[in-house]
C-alpha positions as a Markdown table, in Angstrom:
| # | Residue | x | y | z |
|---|---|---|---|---|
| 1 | Unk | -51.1 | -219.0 | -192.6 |
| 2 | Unk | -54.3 | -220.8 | -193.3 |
| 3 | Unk | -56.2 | -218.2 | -191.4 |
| 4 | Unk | -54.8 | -215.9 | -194.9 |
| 5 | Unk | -56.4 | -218.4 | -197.5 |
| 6 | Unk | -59.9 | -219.1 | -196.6 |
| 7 | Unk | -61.1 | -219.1 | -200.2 |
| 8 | Unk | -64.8 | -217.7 | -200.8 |
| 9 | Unk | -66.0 | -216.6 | -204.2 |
| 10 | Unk | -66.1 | -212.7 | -204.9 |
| 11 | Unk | -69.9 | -211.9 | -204.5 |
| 12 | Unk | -70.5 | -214.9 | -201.4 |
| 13 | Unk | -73.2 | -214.0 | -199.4 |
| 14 | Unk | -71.1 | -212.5 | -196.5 |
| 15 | Unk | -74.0 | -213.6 | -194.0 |
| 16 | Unk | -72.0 | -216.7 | -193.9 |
| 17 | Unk | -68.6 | -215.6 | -193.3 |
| 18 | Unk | -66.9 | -214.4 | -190.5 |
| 19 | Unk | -66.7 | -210.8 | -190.4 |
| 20 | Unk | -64.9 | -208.7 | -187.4 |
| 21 | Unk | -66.4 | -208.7 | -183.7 |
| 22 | Unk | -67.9 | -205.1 | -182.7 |
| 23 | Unk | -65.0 | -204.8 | -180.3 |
| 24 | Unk | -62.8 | -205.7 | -183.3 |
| 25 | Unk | -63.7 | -203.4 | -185.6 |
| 26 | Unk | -63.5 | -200.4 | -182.9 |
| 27 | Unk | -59.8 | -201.7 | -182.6 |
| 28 | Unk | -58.7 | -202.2 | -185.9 |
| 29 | Unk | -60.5 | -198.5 | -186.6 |
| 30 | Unk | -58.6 | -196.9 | -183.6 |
| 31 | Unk | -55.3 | -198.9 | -184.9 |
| 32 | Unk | -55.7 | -197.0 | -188.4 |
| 33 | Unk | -56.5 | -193.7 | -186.3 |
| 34 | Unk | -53.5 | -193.4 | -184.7 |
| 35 | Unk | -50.7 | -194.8 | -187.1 |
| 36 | Unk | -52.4 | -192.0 | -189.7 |
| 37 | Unk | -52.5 | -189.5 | -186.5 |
| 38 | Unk | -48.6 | -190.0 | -185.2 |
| 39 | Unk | -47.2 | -190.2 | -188.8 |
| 40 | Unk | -48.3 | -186.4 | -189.1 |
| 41 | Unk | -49.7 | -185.4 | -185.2 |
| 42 | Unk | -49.1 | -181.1 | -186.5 |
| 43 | Unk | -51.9 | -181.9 | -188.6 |
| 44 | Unk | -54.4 | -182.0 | -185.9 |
| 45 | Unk | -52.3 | -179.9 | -183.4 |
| 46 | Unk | -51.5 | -177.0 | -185.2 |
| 47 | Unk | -53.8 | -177.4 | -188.4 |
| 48 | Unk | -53.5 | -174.6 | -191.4 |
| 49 | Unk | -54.8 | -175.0 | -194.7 |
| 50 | Unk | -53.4 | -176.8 | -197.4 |
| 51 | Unk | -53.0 | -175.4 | -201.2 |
| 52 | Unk | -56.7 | -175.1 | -202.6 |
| 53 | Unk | -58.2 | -175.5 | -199.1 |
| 54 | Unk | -57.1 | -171.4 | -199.0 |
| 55 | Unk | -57.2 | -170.8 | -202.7 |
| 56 | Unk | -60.7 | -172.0 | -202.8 |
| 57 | Unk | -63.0 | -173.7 | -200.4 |
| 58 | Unk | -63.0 | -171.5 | -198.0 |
| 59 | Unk | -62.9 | -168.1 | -199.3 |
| 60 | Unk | -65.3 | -169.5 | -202.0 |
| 61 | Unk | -67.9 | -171.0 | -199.5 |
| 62 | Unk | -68.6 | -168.0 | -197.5 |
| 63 | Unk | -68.7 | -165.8 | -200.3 |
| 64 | Unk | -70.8 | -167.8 | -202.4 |
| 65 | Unk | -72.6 | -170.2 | -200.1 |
| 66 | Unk | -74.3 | -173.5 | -201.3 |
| 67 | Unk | -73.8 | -172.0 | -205.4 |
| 68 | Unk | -70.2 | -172.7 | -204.7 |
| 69 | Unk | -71.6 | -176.9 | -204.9 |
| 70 | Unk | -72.0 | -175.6 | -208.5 |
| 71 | Unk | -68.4 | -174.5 | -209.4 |
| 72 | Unk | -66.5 | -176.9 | -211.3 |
| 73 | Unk | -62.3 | -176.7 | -210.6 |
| 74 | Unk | -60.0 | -178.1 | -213.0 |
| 75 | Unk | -62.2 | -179.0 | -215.1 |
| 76 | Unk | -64.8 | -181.2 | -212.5 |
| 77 | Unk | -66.9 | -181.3 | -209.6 |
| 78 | Unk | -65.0 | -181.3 | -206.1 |
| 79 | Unk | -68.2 | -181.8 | -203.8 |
| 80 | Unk | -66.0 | -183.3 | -200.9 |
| 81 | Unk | -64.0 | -180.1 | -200.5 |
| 82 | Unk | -66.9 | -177.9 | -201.1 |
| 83 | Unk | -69.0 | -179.7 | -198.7 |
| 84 | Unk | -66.6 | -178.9 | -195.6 |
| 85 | Unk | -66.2 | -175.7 | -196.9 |
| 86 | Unk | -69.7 | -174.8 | -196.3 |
| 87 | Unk | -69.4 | -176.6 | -192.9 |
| 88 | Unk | -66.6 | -174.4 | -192.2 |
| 89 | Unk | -67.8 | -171.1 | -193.5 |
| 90 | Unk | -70.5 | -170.5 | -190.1 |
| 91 | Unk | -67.0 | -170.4 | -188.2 |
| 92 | Unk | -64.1 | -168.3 | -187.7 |
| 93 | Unk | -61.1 | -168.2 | -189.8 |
| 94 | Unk | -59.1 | -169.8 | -187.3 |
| 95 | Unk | -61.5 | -172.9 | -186.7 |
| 96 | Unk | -61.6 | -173.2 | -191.0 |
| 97 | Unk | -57.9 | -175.4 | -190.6 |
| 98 | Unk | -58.8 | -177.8 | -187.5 |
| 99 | Unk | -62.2 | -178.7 | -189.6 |
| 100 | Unk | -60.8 | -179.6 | -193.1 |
| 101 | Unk | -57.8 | -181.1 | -191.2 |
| 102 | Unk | -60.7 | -183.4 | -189.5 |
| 103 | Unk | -62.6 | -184.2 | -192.4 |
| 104 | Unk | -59.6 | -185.1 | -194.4 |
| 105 | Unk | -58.4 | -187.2 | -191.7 |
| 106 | Unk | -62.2 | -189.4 | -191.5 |
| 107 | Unk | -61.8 | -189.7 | -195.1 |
| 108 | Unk | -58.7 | -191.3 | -195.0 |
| 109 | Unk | -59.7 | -193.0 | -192.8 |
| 110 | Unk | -62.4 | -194.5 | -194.0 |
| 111 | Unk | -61.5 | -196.9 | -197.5 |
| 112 | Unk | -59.1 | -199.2 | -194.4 |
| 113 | Unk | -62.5 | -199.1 | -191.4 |
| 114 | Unk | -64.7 | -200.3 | -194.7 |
| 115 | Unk | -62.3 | -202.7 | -196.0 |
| 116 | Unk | -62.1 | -204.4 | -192.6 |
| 117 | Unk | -65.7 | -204.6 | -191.9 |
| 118 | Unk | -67.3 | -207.7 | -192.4 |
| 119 | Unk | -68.8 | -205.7 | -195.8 |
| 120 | Unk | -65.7 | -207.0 | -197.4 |
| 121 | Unk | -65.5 | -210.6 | -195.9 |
| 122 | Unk | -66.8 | -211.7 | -199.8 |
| 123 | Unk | -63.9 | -210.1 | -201.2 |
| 124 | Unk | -61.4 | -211.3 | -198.4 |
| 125 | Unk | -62.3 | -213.5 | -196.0 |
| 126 | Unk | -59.4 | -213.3 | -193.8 |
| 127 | Unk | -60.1 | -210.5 | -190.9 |
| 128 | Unk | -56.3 | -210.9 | -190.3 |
| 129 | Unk | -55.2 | -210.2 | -193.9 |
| 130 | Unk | -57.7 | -207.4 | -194.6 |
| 131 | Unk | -56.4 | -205.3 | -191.0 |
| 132 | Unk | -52.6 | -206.0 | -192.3 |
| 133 | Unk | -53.8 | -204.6 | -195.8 |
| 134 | Unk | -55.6 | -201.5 | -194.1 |
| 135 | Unk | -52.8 | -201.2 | -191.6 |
| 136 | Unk | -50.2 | -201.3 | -194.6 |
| 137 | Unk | -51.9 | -198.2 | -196.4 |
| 138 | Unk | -52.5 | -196.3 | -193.8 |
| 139 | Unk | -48.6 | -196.7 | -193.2 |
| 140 | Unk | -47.6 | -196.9 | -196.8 |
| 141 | Unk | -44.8 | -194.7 | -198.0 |
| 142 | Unk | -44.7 | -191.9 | -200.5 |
| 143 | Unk | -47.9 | -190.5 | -199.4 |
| 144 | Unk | -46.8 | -186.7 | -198.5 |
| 145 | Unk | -48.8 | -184.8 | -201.3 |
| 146 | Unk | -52.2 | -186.6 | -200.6 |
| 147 | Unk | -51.9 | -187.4 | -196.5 |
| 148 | Unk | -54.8 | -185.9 | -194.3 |
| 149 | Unk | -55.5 | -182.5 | -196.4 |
| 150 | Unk | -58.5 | -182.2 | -197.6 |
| 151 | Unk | -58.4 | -180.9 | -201.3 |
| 152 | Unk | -56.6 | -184.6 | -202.0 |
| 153 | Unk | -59.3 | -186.3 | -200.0 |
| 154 | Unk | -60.9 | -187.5 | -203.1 |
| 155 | Unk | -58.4 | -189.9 | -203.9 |
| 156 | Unk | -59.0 | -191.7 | -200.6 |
| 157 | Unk | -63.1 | -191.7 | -201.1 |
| 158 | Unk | -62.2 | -193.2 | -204.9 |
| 159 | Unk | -61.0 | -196.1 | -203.2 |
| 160 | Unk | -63.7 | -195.8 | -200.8 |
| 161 | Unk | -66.0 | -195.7 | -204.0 |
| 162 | Unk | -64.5 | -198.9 | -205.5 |
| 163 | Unk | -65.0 | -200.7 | -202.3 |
| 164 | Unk | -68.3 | -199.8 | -201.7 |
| 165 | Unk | -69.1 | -201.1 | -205.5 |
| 166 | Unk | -67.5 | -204.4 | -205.2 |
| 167 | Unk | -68.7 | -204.9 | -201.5 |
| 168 | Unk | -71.5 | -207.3 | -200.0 |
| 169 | Unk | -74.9 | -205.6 | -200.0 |
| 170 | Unk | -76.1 | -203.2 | -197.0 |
| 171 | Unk | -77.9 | -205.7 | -194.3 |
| 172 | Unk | -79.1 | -201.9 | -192.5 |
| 173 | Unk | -80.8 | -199.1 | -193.3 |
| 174 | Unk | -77.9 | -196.9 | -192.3 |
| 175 | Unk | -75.5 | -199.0 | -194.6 |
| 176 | Unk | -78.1 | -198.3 | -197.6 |
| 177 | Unk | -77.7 | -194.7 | -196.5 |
| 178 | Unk | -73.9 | -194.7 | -195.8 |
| 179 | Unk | -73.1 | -196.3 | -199.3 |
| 180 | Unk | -75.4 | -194.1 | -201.3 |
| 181 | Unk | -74.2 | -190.9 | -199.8 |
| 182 | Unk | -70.0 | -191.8 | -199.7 |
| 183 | Unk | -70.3 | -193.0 | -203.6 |
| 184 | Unk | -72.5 | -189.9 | -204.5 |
| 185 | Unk | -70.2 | -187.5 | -202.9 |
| 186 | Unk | -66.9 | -189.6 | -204.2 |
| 187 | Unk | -68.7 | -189.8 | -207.4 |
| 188 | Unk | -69.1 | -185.7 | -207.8 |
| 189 | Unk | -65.3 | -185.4 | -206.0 |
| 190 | Unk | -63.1 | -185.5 | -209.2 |
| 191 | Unk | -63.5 | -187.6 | -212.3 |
| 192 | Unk | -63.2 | -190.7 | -210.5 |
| 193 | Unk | -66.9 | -192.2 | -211.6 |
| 194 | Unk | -65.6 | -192.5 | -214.7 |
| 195 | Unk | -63.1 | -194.7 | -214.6 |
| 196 | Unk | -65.2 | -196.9 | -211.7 |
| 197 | Unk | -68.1 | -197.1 | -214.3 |
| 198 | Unk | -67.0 | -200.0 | -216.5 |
| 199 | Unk | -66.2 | -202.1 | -212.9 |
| 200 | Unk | -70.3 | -201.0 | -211.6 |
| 201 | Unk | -71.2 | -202.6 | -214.8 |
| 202 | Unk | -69.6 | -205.5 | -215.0 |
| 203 | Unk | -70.3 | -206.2 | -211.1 |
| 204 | Unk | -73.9 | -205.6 | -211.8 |
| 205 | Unk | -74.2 | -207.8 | -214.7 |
| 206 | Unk | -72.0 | -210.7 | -213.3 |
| 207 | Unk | -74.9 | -210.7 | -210.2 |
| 208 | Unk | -77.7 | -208.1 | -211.0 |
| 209 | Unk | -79.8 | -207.3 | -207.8 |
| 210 | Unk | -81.8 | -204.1 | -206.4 |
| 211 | Unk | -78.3 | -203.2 | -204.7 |
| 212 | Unk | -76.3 | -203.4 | -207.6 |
| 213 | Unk | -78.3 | -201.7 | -209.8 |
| 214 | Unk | -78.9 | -198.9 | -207.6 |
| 215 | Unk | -75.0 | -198.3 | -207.5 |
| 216 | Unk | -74.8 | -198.2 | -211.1 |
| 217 | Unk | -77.1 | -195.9 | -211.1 |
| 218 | Unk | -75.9 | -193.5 | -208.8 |
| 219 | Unk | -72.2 | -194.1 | -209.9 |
| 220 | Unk | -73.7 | -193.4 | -213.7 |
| 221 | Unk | -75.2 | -190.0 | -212.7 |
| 222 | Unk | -72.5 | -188.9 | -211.3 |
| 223 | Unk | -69.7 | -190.0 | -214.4 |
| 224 | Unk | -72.4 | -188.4 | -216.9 |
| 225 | Unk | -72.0 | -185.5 | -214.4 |
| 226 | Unk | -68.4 | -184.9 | -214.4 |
| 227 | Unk | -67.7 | -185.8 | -218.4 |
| 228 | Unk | -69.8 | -183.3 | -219.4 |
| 229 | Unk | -68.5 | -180.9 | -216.9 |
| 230 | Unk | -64.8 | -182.3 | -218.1 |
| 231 | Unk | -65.6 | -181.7 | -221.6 |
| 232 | Unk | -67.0 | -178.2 | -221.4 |
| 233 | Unk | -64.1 | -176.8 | -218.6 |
| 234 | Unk | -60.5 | -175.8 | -219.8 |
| 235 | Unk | -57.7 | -177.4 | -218.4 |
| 236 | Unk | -54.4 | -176.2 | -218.1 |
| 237 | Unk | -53.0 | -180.1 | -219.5 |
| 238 | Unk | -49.1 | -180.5 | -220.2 |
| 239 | Unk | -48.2 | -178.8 | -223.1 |
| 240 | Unk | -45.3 | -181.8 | -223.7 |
| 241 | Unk | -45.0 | -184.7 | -221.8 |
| 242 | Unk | -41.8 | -186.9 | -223.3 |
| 243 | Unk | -43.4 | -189.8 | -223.2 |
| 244 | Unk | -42.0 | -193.4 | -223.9 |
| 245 | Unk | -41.8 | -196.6 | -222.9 |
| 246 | Unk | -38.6 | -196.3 | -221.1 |
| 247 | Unk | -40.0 | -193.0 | -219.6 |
| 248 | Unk | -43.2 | -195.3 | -218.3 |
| 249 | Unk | -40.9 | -197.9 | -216.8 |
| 250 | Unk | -39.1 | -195.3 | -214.9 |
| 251 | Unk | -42.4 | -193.7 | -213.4 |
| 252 | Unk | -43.8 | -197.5 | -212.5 |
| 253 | Unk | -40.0 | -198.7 | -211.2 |
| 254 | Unk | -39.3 | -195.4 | -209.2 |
| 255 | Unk | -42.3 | -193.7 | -208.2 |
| 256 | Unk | -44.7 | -196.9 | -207.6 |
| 257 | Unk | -41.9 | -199.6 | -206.7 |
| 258 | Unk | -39.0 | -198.3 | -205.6 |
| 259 | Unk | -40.9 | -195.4 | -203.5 |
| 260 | Unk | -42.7 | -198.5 | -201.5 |
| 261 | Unk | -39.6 | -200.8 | -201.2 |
| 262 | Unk | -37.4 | -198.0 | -199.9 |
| 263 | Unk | -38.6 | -195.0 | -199.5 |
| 264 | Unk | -39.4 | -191.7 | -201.5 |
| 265 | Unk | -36.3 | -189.8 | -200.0 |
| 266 | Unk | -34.4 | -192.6 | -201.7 |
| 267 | Unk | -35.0 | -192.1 | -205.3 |
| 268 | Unk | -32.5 | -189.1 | -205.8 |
| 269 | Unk | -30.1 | -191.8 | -205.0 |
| 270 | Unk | -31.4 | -194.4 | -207.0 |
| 271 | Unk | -31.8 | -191.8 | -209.9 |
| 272 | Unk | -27.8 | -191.3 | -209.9 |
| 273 | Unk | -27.0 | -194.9 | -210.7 |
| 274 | Unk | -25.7 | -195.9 | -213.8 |
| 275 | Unk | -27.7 | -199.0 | -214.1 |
| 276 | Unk | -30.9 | -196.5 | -213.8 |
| 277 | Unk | -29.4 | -194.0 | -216.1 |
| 278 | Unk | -28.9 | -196.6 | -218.6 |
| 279 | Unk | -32.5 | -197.9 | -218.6 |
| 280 | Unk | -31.6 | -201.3 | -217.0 |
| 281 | Unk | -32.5 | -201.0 | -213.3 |
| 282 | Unk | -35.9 | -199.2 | -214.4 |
| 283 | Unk | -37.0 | -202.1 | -216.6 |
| 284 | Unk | -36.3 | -204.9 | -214.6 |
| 285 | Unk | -37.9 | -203.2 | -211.2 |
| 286 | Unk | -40.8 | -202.3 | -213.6 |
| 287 | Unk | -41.2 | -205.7 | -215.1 |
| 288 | Unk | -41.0 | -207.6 | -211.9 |
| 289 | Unk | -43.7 | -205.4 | -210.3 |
| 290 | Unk | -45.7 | -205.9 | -213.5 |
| 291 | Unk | -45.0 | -209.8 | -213.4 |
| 292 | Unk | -46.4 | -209.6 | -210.1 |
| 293 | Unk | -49.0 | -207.7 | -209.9 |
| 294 | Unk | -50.6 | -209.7 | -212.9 |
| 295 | Unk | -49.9 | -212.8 | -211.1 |
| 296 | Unk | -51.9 | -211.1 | -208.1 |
| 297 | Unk | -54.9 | -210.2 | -210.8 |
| 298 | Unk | -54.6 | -213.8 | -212.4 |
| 299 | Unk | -55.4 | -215.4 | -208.9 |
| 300 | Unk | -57.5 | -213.4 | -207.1 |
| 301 | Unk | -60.7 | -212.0 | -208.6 |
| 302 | Unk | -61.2 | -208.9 | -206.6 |
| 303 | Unk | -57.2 | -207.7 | -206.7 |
| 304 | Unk | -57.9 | -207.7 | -210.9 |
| 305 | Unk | -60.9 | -205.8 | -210.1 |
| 306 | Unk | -58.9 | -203.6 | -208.3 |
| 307 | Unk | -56.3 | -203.5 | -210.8 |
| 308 | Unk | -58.3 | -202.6 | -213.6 |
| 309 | Unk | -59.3 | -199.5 | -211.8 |
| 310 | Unk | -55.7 | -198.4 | -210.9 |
| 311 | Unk | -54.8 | -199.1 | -214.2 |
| 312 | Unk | -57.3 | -197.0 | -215.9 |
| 313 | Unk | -56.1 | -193.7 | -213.2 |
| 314 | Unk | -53.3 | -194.5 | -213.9 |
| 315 | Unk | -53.0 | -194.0 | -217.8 |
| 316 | Unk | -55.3 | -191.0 | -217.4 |
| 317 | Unk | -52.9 | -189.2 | -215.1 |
| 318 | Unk | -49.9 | -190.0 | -217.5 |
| 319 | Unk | -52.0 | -188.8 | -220.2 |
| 320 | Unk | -53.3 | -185.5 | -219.0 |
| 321 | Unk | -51.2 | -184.3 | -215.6 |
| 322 | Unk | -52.0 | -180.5 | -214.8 |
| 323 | Unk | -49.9 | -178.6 | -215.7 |
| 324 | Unk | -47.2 | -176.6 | -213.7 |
| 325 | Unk | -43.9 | -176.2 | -215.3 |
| 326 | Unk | -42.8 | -176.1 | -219.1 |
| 327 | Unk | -40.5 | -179.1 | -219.4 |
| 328 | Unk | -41.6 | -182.4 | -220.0 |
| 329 | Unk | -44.2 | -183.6 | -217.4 |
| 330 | Unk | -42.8 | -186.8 | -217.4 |
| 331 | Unk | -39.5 | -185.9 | -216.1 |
| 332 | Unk | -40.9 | -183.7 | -213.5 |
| 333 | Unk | -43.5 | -186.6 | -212.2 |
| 334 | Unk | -39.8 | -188.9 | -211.4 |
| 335 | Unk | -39.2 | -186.3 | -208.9 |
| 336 | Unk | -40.2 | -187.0 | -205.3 |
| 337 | Unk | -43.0 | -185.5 | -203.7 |
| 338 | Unk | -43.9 | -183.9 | -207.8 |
| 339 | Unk | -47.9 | -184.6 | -208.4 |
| 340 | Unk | -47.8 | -188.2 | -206.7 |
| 341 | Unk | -50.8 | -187.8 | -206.4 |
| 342 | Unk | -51.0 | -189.6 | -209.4 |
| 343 | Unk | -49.6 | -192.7 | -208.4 |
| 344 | Unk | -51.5 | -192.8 | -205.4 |
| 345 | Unk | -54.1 | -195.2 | -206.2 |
| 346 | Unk | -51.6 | -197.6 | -208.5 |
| 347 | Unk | -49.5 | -197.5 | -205.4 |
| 348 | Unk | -52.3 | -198.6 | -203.0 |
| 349 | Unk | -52.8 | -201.0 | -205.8 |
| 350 | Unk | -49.2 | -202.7 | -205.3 |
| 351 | Unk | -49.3 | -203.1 | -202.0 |
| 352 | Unk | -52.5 | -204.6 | -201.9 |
| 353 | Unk | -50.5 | -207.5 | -204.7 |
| 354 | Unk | -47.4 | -207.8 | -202.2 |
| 355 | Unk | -49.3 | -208.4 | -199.1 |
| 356 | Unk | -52.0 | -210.9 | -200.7 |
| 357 | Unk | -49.8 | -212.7 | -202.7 |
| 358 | Unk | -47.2 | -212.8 | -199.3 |
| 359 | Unk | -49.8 | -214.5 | -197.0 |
| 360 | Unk | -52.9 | -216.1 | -199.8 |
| 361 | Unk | -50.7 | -217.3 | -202.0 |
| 362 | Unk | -49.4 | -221.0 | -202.7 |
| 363 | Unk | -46.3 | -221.5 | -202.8 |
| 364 | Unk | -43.7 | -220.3 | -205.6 |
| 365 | Unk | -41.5 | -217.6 | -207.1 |
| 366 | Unk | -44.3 | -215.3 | -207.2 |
| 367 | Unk | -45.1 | -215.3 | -203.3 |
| 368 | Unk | -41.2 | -215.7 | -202.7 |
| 369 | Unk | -40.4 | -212.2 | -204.6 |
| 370 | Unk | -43.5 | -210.7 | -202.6 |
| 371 | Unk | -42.6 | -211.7 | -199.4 |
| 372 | Unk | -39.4 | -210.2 | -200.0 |
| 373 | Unk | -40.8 | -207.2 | -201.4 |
| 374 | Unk | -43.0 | -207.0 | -198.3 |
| 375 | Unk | -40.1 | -207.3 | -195.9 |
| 376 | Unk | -38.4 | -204.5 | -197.6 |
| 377 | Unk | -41.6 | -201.9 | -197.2 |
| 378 | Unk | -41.9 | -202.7 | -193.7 |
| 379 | Unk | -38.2 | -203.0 | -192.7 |
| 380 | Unk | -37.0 | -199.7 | -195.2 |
| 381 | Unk | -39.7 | -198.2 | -197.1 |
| 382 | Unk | -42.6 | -197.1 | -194.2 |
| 383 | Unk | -39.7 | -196.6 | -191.1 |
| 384 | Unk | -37.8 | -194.0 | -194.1 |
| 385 | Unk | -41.0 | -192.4 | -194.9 |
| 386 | Unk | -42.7 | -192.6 | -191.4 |
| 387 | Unk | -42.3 | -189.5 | -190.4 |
| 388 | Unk | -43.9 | -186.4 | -192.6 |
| 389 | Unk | -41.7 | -183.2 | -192.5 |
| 390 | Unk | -42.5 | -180.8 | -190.2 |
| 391 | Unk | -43.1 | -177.5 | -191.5 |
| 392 | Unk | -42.7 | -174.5 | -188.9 |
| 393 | Unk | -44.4 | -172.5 | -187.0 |
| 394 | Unk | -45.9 | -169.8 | -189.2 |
| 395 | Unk | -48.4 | -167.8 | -187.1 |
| 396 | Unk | -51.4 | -168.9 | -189.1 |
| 397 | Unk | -53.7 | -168.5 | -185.9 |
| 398 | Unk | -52.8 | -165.0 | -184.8 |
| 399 | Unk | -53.2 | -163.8 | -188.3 |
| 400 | Unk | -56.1 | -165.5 | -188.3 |
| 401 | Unk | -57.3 | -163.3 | -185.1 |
| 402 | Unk | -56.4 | -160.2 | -187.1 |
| 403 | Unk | -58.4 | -161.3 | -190.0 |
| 404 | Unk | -61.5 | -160.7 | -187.4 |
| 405 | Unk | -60.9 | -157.1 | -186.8 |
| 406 | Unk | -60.3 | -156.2 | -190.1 |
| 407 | Unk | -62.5 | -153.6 | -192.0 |
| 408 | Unk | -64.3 | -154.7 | -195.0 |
| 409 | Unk | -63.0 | -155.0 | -197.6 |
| 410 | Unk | -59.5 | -155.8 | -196.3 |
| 411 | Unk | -56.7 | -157.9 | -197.2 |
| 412 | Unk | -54.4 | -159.9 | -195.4 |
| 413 | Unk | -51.6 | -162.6 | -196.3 |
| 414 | Unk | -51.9 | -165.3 | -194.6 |
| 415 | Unk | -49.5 | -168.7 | -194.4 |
| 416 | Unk | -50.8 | -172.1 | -195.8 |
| 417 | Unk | -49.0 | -175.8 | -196.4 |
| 418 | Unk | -46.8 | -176.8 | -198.0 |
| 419 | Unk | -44.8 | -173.9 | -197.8 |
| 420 | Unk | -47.1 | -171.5 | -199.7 |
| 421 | Unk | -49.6 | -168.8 | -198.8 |
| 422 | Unk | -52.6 | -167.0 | -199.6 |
| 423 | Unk | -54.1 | -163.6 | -199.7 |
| 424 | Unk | -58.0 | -163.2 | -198.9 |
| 425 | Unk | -60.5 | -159.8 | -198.5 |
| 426 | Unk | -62.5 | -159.5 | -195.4 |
């Protein structure tokens, strides 16, 4: 376990620790690949389009072109989405699918490769533990609504963001490039740079450099960028969300804790309890994930960084959920697969608490109800939720081959995930 707890302060120069070999790195990348690829292999197979991905970005890029970079949605920028789009307008319809599905897959990707290169050796020292940790999220459970499509992709570059804020400076050229351009684009890809904004400031003034400030900077543009855009922009924001504290517990015990120890499919069952009906099971799993995770933030300085930020998503997506049914958005956001989007990040944030304070802690109750947290994820929680569901067969890329012969000025319907479809003119 000593390999776990090499201690190193959270801005060391990362020159002197031991980051990944080459041949490493490749490995641990390719291991990420292919437990994101096999937990969902149709989304690379047979690739369609997912929710806005037909709504908006692609219709939107070729009939616009580069001014659709310009068009706010939901009350903000969503560059990332846009960006493919105009990659994927040049193409046929039926080659739009396979190059979102692509690009949302690298972007996932990407927060566990960074994370695991030696970039991050300052904020965790131990290869071994940082692979587990990027291994663990790339497998982590209740994941459905955000996993390899592209118009979630932004909450897997916010992470990506927060890494690249907190991480060693750039010893290349390319890494100068490559972190400028990912926290620009994750900057201007939902409201993100907002929330990461406090964090850039209080890394840059805890050890101001050229580095620093030139993330600040860029991460400042791009918050002013999507406030003001926030602030002018309607959005369609619960009209009642029946909030409480008892209601908060539920959301953090079900959706955050008991999602990860067993298993999304799980909490229909958990919900019919009477223990959880009464309030009882919802507090205590709420207040021992809380008890933990604030032990995590208390002894490890870049997990509280971390927290902070997944705290502040969090209570902004409790406060102001979009929208899509009457009844109280707090009820609806217990059910599974219902806007988890939403806990995403807090989620990522848990995990990162049970699998540091498993294998970097010293020893105590704290690492003892980890560990057995831990055991539970990997024994229950990811082999339940391994596997995403299969949607059929809808005959996206035949339609897609009549879209081409259409006259102008056509329409056609044509099938998009999950379980949804969309209509678009020729």
């Amino acid at each position: 376990m000593r390999a776990f707890r090499r201690p190193a302060p959270l801005f060391a120069d990362t020159m002197r620790i031991d980051g990944p070999s080459s041949a490493a790195f490749l490995l641990g990348i390719a291991i990420f690949s292919l437990i994101t690829f096999l937990r969902w292999p149709e989304i690379l197979t047979h690739p369609t389009f997912w929710g806005e991905d037909g709504w908006f970005w692609w219709p939107e890029a070729r009939k616009f072109g580069l001014g659709s970079l310009l068009m706010p949605h939901t009350g903000y920028f969503q560059t990332d989405s846009r960006l493919i789009g105009l990659l994927a307008a040049p193409f046929p319809l039926k080659d739009g699918p396979l190059i979102f599905a692509l690009a949302a897959f690298i972007f996932q990707i990407m927060p566990p490769a960074y994370f695991l290169s030696s970039r991050c050796a300052a904020l965790c020292p131990s290869t071994a533990l940082r692979f587990m940790i990027g291994a663990i999220l790339c497998a982590m459970p209740n994941t459905w609504e955000v996993y390899a499509n592209l118009t979630n992709s932004q909450w897997h570059l916010a992470v990506l963001a927060f890494l690249i804020i907190v991480a060693s400076p750039p010893r290349t050229a390319a890494g100068w490039v490559f972190d400028c351009l990912m926290l620009v684009i994750s900057g201007l890809s939902g409201p993100f740079a907002v929330f990461l904004l406090p964090i850039a400031a209080w890394v840059t003034w805890s050890q101001p450099d050229k580095v620093r400030f030139t993330r600040f900077g860029l991460l400042f543009a791009c918050a002013a960028i999507q406030a003001g855009s926030i602030l002018q922009q309607p959005r369609d924001v619960a009209p009642h969300l029946g909030a409480s504290l008892t209601g908060l517990a539920r959301l953090i015990a079900g959706q955050i804790v008991a999602a990860t120890l067993l298993g999304h499919l799980h909490l229909p069952h958990l919900y019919t309890l009477s223990l959880w009906k009464s309030g009882v099971l919802p507090w205590i799993l709420a207040l021992g994930g809380v008890w933990l995770m604030i032990d995590a933030c208390r002894r490890f300085p870049a997990v509280r960084l971390y927290g902070v930020f997944a705290l502040f998503v969090l209570a902004a997506s409790l406060w102001r959920p979009l929208a899509w049914d009457n009844s109280p958005m707090w009820e609806l956001l217990l059910l599974p697969d219902s806007s988890v989007r939403y806990f995403y990040i807090p989620i990522t944030f848990w995990l990162v608490v049970l699998t540091t304070l498993s294998f970097a802690a010293s020893r105590g109750w704290t690492r003892t109800f980890a560990r057995i947290g831990l055991l539970m994820c990997l024994l229950v929680g990811i082999p339940y939720d391994w596997r995403m569901p299969v949607e059929p067969d809808r005959g996206f890329s035949a339609l897609s081959e009549k879209y081409e012969t259409l006259s102008p000025g056509a329409f056609i319907d044509l099938p998009m995930r999950p379980n949804t479809h969309f209509i678009l003119q020729k």
